[in-house]
KENUDO-774297 format. One record per residue: residue number from 1; x, y, z of N, C-alpha, C, O, CB in turn. Coordinates in steps of 0.02 Angstrom, whole numbers, plus 50000, padded with zeros to 5 digits. Glycine has a CB too. Layout:
<atoms>
+-----+--------+---------+-------+---------+----------+-------+--------+---------+-------+--------+---------+-------+---------+----------+-------+
: num : n.east : n.north :  n.up : ca.east : ca.north : ca.up : c.east : c.north :  c.up : o.east : o.north :  o.up : cb.east : cb.north : cb.up :
+-----+--------+---------+-------+---------+----------+-------+--------+---------+-------+--------+---------+-------+---------+----------+-------+
: NUM :      X :       Y :     Z :       X :        Y :     Z :      X :       Y :     Z :      X :       Y :     Z :       X :        Y :     Z :
...
+-----+--------+---------+-------+---------+----------+-------+--------+---------+-------+--------+---------+-------+---------+----------+-------+
</atoms>
This chain:
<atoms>
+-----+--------+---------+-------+---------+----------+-------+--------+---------+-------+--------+---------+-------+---------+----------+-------+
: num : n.east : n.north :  n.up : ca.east : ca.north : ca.up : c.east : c.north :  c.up : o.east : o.north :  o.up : cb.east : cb.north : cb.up :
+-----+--------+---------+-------+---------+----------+-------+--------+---------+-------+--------+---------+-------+---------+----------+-------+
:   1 :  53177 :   51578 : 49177 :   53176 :    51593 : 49106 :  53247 :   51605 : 49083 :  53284 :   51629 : 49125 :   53130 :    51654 : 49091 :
:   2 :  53277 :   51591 : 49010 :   53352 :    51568 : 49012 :  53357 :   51650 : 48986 :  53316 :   51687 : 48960 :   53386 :    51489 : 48954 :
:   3 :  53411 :   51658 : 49002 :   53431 :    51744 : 48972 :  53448 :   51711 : 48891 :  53469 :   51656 : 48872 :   53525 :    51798 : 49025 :
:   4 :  53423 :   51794 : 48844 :   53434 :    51768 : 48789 :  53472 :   51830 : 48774 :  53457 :   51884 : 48798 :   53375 :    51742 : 48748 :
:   5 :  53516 :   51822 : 48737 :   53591 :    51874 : 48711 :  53572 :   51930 : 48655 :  53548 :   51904 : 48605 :   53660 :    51819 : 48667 :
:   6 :  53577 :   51995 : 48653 :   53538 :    52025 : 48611 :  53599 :   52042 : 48564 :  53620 :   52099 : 48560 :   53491 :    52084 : 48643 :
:   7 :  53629 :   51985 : 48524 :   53679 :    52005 : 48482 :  53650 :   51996 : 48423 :  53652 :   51938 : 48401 :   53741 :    51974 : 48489 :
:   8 :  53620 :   52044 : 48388 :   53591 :    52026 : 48317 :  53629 :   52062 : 48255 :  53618 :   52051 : 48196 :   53511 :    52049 : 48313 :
:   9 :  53674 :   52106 : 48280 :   53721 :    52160 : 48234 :  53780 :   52142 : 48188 :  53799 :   52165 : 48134 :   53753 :    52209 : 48279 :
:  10 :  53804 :   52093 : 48231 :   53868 :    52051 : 48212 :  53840 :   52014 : 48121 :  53793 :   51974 : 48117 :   53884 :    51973 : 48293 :
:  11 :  53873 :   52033 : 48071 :   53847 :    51980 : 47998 :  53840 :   51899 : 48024 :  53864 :   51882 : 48078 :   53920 :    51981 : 47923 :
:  12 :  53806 :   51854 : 47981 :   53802 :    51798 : 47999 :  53812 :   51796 : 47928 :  53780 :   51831 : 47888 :   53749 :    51769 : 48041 :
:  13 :  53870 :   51741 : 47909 :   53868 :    51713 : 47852 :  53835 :   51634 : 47833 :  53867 :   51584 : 47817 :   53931 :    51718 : 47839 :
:  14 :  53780 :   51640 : 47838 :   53744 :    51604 : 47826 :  53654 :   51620 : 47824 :  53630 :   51651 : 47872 :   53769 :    51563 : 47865 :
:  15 :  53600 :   51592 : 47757 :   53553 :    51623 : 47757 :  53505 :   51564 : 47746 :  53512 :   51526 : 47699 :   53557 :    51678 : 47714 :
:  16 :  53443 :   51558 : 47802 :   53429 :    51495 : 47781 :  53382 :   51466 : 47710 :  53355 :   51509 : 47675 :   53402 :    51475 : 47838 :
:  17 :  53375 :   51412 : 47697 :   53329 :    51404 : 47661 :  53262 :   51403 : 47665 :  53238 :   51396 : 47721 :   53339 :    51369 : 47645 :
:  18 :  53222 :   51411 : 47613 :   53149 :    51421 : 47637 :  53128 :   51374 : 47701 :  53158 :   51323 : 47716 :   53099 :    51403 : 47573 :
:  19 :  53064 :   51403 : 47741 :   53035 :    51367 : 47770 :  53073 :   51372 : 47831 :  53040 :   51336 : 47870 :   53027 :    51311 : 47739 :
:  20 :  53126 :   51397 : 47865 :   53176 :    51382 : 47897 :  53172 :   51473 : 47926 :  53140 :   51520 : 47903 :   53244 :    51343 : 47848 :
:  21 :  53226 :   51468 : 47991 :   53226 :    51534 : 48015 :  53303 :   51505 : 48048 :  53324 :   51449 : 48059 :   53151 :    51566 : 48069 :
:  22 :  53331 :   51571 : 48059 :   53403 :    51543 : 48099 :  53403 :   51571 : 48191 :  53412 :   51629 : 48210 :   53488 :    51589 : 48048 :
:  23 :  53398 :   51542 : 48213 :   53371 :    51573 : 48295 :  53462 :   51561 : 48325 :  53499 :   51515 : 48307 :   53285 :    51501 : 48355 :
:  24 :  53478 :   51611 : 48368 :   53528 :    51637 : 48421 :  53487 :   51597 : 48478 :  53439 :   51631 : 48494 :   53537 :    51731 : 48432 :
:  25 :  53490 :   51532 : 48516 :   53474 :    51505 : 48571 :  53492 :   51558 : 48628 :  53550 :   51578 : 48626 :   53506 :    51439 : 48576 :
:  26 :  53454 :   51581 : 48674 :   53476 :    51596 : 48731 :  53534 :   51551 : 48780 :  53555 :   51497 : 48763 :   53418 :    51603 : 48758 :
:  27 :  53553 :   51587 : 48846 :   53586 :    51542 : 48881 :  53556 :   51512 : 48914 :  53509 :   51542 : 48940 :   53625 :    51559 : 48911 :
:  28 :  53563 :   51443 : 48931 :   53545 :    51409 : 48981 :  53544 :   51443 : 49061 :  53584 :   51489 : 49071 :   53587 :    51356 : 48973 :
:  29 :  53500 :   51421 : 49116 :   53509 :    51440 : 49172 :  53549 :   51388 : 49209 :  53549 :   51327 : 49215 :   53450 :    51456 : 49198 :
:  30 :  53596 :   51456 : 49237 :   53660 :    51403 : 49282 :  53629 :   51406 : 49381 :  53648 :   51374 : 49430 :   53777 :    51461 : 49271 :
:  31 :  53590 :   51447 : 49375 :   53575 :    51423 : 49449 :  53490 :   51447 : 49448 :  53462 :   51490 : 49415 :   53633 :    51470 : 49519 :
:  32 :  53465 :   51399 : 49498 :   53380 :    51387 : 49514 :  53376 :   51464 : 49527 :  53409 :   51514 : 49512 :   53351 :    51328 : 49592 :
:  33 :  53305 :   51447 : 49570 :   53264 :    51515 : 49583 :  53305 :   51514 : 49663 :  53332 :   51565 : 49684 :   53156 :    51509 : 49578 :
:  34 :  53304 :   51462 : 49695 :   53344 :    51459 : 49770 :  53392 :   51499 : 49761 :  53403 :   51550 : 49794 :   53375 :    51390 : 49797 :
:  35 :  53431 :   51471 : 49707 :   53515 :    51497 : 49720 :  53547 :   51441 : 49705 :  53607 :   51444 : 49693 :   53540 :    51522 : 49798 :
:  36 :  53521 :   51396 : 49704 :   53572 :    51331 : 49698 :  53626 :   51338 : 49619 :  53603 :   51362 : 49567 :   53512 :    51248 : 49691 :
:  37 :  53681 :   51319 : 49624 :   53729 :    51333 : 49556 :  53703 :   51272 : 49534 :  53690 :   51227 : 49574 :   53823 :    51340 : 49559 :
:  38 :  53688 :   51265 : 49442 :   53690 :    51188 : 49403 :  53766 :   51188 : 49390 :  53802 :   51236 : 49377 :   53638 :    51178 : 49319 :
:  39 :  53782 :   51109 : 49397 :   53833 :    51091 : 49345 :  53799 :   51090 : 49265 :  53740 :   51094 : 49249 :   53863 :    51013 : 49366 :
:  40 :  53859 :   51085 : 49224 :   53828 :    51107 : 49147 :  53786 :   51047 : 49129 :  53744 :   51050 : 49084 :   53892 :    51121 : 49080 :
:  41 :  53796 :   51003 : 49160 :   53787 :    50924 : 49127 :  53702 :   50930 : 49173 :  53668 :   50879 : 49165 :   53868 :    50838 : 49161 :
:  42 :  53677 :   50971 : 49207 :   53607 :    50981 : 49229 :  53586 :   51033 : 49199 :  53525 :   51036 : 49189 :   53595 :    50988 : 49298 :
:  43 :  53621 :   51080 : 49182 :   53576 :    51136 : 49144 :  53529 :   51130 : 49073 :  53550 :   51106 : 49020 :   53626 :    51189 : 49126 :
:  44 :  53469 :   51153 : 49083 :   53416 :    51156 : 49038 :  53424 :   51188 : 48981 :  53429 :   51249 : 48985 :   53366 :    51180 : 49063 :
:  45 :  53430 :   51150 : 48900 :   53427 :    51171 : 48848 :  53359 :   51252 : 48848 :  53299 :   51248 : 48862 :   53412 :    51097 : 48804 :
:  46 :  53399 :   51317 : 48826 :   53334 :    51346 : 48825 :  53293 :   51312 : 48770 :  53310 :   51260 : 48741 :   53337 :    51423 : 48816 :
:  47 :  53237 :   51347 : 48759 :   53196 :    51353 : 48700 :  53147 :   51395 : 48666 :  53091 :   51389 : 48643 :   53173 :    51315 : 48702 :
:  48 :  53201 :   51452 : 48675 :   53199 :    51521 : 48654 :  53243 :   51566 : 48649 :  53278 :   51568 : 48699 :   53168 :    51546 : 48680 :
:  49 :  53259 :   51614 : 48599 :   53294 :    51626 : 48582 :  53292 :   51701 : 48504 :  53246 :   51709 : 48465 :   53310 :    51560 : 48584 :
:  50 :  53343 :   51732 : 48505 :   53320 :    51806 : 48430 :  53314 :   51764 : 48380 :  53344 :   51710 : 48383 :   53391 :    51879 : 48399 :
:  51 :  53280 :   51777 : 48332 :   53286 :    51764 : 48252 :  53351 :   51814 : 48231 :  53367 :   51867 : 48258 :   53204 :    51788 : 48203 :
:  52 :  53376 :   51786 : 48186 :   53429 :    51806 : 48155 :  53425 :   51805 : 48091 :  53447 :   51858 : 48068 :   53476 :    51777 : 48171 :
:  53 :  53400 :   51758 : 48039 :   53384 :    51770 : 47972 :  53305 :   51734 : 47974 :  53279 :   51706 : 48022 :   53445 :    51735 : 47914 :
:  54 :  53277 :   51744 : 47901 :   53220 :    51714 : 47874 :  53237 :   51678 : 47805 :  53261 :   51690 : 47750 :   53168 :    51768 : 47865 :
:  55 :  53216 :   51638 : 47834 :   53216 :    51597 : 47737 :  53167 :   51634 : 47722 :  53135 :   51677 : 47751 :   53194 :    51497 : 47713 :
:  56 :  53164 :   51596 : 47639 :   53106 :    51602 : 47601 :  53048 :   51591 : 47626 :  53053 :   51567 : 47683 :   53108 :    51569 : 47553 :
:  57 :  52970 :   51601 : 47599 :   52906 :    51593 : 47583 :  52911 :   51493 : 47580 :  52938 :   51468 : 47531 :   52885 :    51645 : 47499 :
:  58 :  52899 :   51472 : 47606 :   52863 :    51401 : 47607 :  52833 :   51388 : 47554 :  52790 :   51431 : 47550 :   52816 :    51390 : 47656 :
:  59 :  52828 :   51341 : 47494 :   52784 :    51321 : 47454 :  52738 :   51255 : 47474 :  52769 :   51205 : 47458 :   52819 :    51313 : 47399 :
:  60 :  52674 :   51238 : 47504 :   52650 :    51199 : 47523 :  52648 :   51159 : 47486 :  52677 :   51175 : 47434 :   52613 :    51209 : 47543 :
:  61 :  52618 :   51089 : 47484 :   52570 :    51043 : 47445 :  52517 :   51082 : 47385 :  52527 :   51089 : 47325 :   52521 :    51006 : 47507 :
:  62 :  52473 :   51099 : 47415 :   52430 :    51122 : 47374 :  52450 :   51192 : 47338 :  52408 :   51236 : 47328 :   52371 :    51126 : 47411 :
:  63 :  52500 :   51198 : 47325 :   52526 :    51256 : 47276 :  52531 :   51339 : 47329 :  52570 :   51380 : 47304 :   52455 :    51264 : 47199 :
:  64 :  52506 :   51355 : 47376 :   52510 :    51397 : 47417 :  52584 :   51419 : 47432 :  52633 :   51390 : 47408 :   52474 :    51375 : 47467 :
:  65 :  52588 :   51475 : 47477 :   52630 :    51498 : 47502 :  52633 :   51497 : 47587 :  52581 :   51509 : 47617 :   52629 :    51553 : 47472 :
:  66 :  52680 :   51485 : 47616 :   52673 :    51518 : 47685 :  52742 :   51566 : 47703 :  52802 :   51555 : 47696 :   52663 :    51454 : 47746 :
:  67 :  52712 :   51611 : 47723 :   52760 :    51675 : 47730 :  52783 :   51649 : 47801 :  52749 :   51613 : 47837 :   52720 :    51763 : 47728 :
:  68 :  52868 :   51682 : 47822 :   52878 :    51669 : 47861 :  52845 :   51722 : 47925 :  52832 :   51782 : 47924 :   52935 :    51656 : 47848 :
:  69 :  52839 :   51663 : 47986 :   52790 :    51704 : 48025 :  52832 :   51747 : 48078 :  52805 :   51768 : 48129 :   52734 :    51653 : 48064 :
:  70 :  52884 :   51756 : 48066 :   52928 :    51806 : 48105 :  52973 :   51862 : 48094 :  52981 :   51866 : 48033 :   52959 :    51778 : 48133 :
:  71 :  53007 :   51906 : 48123 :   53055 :    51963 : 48075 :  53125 :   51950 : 48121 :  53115 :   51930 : 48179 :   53022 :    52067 : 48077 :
:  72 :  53175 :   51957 : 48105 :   53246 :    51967 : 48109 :  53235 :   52015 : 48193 :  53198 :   52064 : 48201 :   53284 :    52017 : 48024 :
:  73 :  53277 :   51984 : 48242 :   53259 :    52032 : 48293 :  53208 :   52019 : 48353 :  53211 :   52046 : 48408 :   53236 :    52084 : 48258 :
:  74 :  53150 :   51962 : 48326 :   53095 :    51940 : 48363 :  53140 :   51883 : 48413 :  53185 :   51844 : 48399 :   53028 :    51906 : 48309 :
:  75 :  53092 :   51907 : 48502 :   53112 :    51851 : 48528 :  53073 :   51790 : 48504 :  53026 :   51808 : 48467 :   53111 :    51858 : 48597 :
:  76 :  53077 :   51722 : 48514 :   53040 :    51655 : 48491 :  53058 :   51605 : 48517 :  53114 :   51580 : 48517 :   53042 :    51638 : 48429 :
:  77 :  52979 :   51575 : 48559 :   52990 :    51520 : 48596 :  52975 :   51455 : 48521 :  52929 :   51455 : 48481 :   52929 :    51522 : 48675 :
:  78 :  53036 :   51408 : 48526 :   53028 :    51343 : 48494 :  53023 :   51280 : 48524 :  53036 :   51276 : 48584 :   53072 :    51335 : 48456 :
:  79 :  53003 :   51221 : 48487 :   52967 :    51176 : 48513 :  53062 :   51142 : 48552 :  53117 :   51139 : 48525 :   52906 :    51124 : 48443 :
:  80 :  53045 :   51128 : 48604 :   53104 :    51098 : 48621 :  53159 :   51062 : 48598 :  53220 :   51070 : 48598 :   53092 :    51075 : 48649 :
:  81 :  53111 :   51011 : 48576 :   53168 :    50964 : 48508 :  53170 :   50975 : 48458 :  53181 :   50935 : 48412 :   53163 :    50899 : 48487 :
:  82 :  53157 :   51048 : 48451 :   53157 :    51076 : 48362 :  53200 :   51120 : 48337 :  53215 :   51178 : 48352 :   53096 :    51114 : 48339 :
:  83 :  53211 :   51095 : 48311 :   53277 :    51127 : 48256 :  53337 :   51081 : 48252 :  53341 :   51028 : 48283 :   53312 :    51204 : 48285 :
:  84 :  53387 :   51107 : 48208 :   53431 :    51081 : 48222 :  53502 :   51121 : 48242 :  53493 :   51179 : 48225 :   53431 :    51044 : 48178 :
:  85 :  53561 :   51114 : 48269 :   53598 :    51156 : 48308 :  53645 :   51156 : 48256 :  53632 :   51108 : 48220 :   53619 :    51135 : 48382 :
:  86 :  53690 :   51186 : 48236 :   53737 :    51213 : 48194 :  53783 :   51263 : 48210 :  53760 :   51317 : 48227 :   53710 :    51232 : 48148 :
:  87 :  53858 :   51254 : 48207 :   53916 :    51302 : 48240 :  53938 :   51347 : 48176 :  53966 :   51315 : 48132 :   53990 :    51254 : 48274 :
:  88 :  53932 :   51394 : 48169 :   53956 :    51468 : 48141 :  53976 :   51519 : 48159 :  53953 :   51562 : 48197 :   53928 :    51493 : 48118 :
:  89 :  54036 :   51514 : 48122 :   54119 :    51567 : 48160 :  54100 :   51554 : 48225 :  54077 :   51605 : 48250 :   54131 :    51675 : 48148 :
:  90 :  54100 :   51520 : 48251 :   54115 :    51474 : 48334 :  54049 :   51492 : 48382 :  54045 :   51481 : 48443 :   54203 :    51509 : 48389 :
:  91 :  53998 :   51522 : 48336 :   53943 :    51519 : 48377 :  53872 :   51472 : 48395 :  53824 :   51495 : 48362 :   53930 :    51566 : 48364 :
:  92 :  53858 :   51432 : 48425 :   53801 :    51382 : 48398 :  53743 :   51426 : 48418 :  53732 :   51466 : 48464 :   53798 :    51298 : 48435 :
:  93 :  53694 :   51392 : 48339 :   53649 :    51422 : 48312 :  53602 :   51363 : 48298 :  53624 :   51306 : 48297 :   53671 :    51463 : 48256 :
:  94 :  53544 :   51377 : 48289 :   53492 :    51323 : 48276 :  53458 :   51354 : 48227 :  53440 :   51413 : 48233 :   53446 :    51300 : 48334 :
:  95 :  53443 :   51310 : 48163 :   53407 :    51306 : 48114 :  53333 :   51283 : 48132 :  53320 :   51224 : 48143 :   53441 :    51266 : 48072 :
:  96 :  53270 :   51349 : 48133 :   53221 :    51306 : 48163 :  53146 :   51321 : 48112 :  53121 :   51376 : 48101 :   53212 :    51329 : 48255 :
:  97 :  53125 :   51257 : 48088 :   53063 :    51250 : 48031 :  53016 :   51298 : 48064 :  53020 :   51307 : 48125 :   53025 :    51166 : 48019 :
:  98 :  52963 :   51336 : 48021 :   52937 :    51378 : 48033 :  52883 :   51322 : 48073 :  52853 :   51351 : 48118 :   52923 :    51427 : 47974 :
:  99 :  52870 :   51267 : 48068 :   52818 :    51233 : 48116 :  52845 :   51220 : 48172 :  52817 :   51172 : 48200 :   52790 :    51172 : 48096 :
: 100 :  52892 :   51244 : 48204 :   52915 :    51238 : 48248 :  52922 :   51269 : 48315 :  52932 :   51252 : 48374 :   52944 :    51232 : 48228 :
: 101 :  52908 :   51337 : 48270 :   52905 :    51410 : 48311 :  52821 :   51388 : 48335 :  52778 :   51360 : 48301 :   52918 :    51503 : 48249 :
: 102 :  52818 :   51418 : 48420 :   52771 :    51419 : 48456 :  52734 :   51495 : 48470 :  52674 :   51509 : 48467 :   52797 :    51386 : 48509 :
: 103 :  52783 :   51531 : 48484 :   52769 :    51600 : 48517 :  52827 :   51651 : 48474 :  52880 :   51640 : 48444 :   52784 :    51596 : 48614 :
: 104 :  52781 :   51717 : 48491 :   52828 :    51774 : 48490 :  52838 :   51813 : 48550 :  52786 :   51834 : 48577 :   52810 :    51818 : 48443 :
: 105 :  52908 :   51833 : 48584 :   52888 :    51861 : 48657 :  52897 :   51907 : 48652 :  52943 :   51920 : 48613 :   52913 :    51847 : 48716 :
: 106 :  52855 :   51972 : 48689 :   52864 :    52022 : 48693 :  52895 :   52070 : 48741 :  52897 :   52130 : 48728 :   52828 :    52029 : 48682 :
+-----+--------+---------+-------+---------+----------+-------+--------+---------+-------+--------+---------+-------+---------+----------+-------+
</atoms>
């Protein structure tokens, strides 16, 4: 399971737009359960990671709302190829659609 960084204190200048959440990716794992070390070019994208902001409320099709389903602080497993990755003040961050989010971990 990839360690995930509990830096949520630091400001982020950036807030996403509705529908959207801004997730802190965990680190990748650099060595197996053996012991074996990965080179970087084998290490596994996590896909999980803190929330860091919330967009807005979602406006559906049919005039509805969907609230976002997480809070600032929550760990959250996302769909692997979901989101998109984005560098701020030199940190990469992923922008990830609220259909995207799978889990909340506890």
């Amino acid at each position: 399971m990839p360690k995930v960084k509990q830096n949520i204190n630091t400001k982020i200048k950036i807030k996403p737009l509705m529908g959207y959440v801004l997730v802190q990716p965990g680190e990748a794992e650099n060595k197996t359960a053996s012991g074996i070390i990965l080179p970087e070019s084998a290490q596994e994208k996590p896909a999980q990671g803190i929330v860091l902001s919330c967009g807005d409320e979602m406006v559906l099709e049919n005039g509805k709302t969907l609230k976002c389903p997480v809070r600032t602080g929550d760990k959250v497993v996302y769909k692997k190829w979901g989101g998109d990755e984005i560098k701020v003040d030199g940190r990469e961050l992923k922008l990830v659609k609220f259909d995207d989010l799978m889990a909340i971990l506890e």
